[in-house]
N, C-alpha and C positions, 0 to 999 in steps of 0.2 A: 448626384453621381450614381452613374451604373454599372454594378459589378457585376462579376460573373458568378453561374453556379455552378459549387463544387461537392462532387458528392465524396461517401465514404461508405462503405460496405465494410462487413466482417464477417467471418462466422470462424465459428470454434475449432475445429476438426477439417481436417482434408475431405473426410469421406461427406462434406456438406459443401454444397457449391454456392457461387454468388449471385447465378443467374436471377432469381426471385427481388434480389435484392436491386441488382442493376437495372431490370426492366424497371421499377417501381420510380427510380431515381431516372432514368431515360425519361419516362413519359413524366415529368418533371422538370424538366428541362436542363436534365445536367447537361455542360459541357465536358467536363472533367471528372474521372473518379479514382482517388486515392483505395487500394483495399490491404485486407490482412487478413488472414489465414492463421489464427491462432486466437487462445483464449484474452479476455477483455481481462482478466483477471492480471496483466502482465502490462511492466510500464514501458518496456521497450517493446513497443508495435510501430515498425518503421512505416509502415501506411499514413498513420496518424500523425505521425511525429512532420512527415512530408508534407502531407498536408496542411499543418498547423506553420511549415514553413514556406510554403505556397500562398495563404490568403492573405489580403490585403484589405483595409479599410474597404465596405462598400459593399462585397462577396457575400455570397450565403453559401453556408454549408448546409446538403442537403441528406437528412441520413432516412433510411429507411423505418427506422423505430431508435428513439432515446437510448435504449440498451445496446445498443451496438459503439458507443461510444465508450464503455467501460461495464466492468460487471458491477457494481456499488453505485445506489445514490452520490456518496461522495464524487468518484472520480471523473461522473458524469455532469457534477455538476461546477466541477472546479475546470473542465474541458467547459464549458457553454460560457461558464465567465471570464475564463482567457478569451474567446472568441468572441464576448458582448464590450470587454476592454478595450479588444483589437476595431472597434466597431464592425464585426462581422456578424450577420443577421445567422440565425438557425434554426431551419424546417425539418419536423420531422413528420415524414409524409403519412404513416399510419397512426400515428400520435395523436395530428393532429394539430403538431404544437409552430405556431410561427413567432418566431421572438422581433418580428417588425409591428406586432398587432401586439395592444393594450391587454387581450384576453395572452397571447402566449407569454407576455410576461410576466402575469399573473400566475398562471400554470407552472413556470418555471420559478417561482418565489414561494409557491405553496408544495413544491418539489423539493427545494431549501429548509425551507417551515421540517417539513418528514424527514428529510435528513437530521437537522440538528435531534430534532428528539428522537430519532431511532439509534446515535450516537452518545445520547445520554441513557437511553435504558440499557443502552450493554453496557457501558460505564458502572449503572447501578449494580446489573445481573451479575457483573464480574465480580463489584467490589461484597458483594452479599457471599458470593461462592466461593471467593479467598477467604473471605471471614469465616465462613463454617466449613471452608476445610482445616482453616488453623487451629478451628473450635474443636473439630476432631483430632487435631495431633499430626497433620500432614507438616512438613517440614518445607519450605520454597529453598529453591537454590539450589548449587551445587554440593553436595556430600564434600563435607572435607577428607581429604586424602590422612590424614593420620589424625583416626577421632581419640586412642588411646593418650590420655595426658603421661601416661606414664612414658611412654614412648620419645615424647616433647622434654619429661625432665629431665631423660634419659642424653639425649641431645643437647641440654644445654649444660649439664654436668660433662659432654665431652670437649663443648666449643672452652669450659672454661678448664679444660685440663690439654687447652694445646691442641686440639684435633681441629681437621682446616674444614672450611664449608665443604668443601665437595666430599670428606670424605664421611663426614655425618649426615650430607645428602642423599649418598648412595645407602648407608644405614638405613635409613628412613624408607628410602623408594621414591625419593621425590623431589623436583627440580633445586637447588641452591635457592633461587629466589623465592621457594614456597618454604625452606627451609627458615629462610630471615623474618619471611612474612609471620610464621609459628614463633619465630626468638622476639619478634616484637609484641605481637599480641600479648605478651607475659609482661614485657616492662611496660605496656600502656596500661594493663591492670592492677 
């Protein structure tokens, strides 16, 4: 079965054009080219999306460089295996890389290989930098709205003398529902 070639161009910014990109992909033998005009960093790129609803079993998508299909290993590589699913073939013409040939598959699996472990060392790097910011006293989360407890028993001495939630809410400065949330946290403790 012989599909067609479809290509896919991006660049980032208006003030950068596609010319470079299309000719590369022309003498390639696109027939067709989906583009986008904005950052790869962004999941709604209707270029892409077009494209990915245009190919069919048999097609090759033909891009100019791997990095124009997203800005992260990840999102590039989760685009190549929707498209190795769909069994659509993918050349990337200064890459190098052809996912019809035994070497591009290889290339794209040792591109997976660097992804997972470049997703495990931020994993690590993050979980190292919460821990010794907690080691210094940094606090995560949002600040509570009324850190004074005195305030809290102040509020619950008025719910239990008859005053209605809105109007110990408004005491306080803060919604009815953050108001309950504060009267439970006392009967959970």
């Amino acid at each position: 079965m012989s599909g067609t070639r479809i290509g896919y161009v991006r660049v980032s910014t208006v003030a950068q054009t596609l010319e470079q990109q299309e000719a590369a992909l022309n003498a390639a033998g696109v027939a067709k080219t989906f583009s986008d005009t904005m950052s790869g960093a962004r999941d709604d790129r209707p270029g892409l999306a077009a494209l990915m609803d245009y190919v069919r079993e048999g097609d090759t998508v033909v891009v100019w460089k791997l990095d124009r299909l997203g800005r992260n290993l990840f999102s590039i590589l989760e685009t190549v295996r929707t498209l190795a699913d769909r069994g659509v073939t993918l050349v990337s013409v200064t890459d190098g890389i052809d996912s019809s040939t035994a070497a591009g598959r290889m290339m794209i699996g040792v591109l997976g290989s660097l992804a997972a472990y470049e997703l495990e060392l931020i994993k690590e790097r993050t979980a190292l930098k919460r821990a010794a910011s907690r080691a210094n006293g940094t606090k995560f989360g949002r600040p509570k709205k009324v850190a004074d407890k005195s305030h809290i028993a102040t509020a619950r001495r008025m719910k239990a003398d008859g005053h209605s939630g809105n109007d110990i809410a408004k005491y306080l400065g803060v919604s009815r529902a953050t108001l309950y949330r504060y009267l439970n946290e006392g009967d959970a403790a």
